[in-house]
N, C-alpha and C positions, 0 to 999 in steps of 0.2 A: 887035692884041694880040700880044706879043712870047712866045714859047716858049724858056722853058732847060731842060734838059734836065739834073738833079744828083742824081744815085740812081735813091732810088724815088719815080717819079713823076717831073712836070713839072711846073716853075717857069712860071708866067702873068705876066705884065703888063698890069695892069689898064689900060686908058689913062682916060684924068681922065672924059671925059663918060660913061662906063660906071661910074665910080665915084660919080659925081652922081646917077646914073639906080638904082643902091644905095642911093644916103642917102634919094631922094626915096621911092623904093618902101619901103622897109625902115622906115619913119618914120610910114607909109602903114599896114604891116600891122601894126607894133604899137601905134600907134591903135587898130585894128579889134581888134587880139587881145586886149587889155584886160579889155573885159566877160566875154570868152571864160573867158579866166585868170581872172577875178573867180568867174564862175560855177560854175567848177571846184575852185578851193577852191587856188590852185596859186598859188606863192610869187613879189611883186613880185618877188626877188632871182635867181629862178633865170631868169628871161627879159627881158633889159633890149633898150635901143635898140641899142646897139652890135651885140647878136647876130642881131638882125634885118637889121641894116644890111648882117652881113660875109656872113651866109647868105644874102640875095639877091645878094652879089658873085659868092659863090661857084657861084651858080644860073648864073648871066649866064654866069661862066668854063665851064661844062660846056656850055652850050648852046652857044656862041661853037666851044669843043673838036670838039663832034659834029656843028655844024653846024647844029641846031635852032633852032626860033622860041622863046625866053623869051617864059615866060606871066607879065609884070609882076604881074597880082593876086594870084598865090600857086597854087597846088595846083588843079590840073584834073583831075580823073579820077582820082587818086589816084598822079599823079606832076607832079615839078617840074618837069622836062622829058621834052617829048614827044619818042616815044609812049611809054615804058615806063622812064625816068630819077626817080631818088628821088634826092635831094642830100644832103650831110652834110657841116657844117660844122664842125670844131672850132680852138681856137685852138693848142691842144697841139700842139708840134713832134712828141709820140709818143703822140699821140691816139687812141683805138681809131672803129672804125665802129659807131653806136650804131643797132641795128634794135629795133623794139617789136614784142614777139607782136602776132598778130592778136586784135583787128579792129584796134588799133592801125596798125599798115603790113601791104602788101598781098604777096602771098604771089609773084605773077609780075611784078616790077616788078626789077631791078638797080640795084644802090645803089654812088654813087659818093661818098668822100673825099675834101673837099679841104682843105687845113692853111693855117691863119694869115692875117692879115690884109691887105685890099689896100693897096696894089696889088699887092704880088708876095702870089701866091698858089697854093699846088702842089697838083697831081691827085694824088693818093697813088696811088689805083688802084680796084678795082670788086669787087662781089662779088654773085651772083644771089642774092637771098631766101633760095634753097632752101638756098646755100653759105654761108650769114650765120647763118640758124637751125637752128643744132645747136647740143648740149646742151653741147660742151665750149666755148662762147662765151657761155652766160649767167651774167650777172654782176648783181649791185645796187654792185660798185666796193667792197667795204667796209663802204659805209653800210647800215646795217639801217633807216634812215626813206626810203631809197631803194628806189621800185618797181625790179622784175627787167627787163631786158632783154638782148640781143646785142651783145656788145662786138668786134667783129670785130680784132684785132691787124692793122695795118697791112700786115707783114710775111706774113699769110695771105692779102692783097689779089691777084686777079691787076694783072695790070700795065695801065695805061691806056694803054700802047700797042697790048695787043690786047682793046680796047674793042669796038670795032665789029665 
């Protein structure tokens, strides 16, 4: 995996069999998350294949970053990556970091940004739980049939160069 370096964050390059090992995984959990979504009462539109697909990319790029083992099944212990790594994916070049109260996501776990789709694909940057959830970050976006969440502005990211 190739690293550019262009603001904030870092540009990835995905190389092709990590982008295969995306489609196959990602293809994988939204099979499985189906009944899930069904059960829940939660909109075919708002979870399709493609977002499965670019958010297991973008799991694969943080792991690859920090150096960690990618949990292909999805979510162990209540992060993406181990031991303490939460992912977020969005497609938006000015996307914000979306956290869920608790029990939703978990309170001691660091949550990291990554933008747009593979192969290049960029670390925005990182932010701990405790830095994510405050009050001047909850949003529903507008939408009033939209539950609340943590919309983290990119720009209040610390930088993923001092990650680790």
């Amino acid at each position: 995996m190739e690293k550019f370096d262009l603001g904030k964050g870092i540009i990835v390059e995905i190389p092709k069999h990590k982008v295969e090992l995306a489609k196959h995984w990602g293809g994988i959990r939204f099979e499985r998350g189906k009944k899930l979504r069904a059960k829940h009462g939660q909109s075919k539109k708002s979870h399709t294949l493609d977002i499965e697909i670019q958010s297991c990319g973008a799991e694969i790029t943080v792991a690859h970053f920090t150096g960690a083992k990618w949990r292909e099944k999805g979510i162990d212990n209540g992060v993406d990556v181990p031991p303490d790594i939460q992912v977020r994916w969005t497609p938006l070049e000015k996307g914000k970091l979306i956290i869920h109260p608790p029990p939703g996501d978990r309170k001691d776990v660091r949550f990291v940004l990554v933008v747009g789709k593979m192969p290049y694909q960029r670390v925005a940057g990182w932010v701990s739980a405790g830095g994510g959830m405050i009050p001047k970050y909850w949003t529903n976006f507008g939408h009033a049939d939209r539950p609340h969440c943590y919309g983290v502005p990119q720009s209040e990211l610390n930088p993923i160069e001092r990650f680790m």
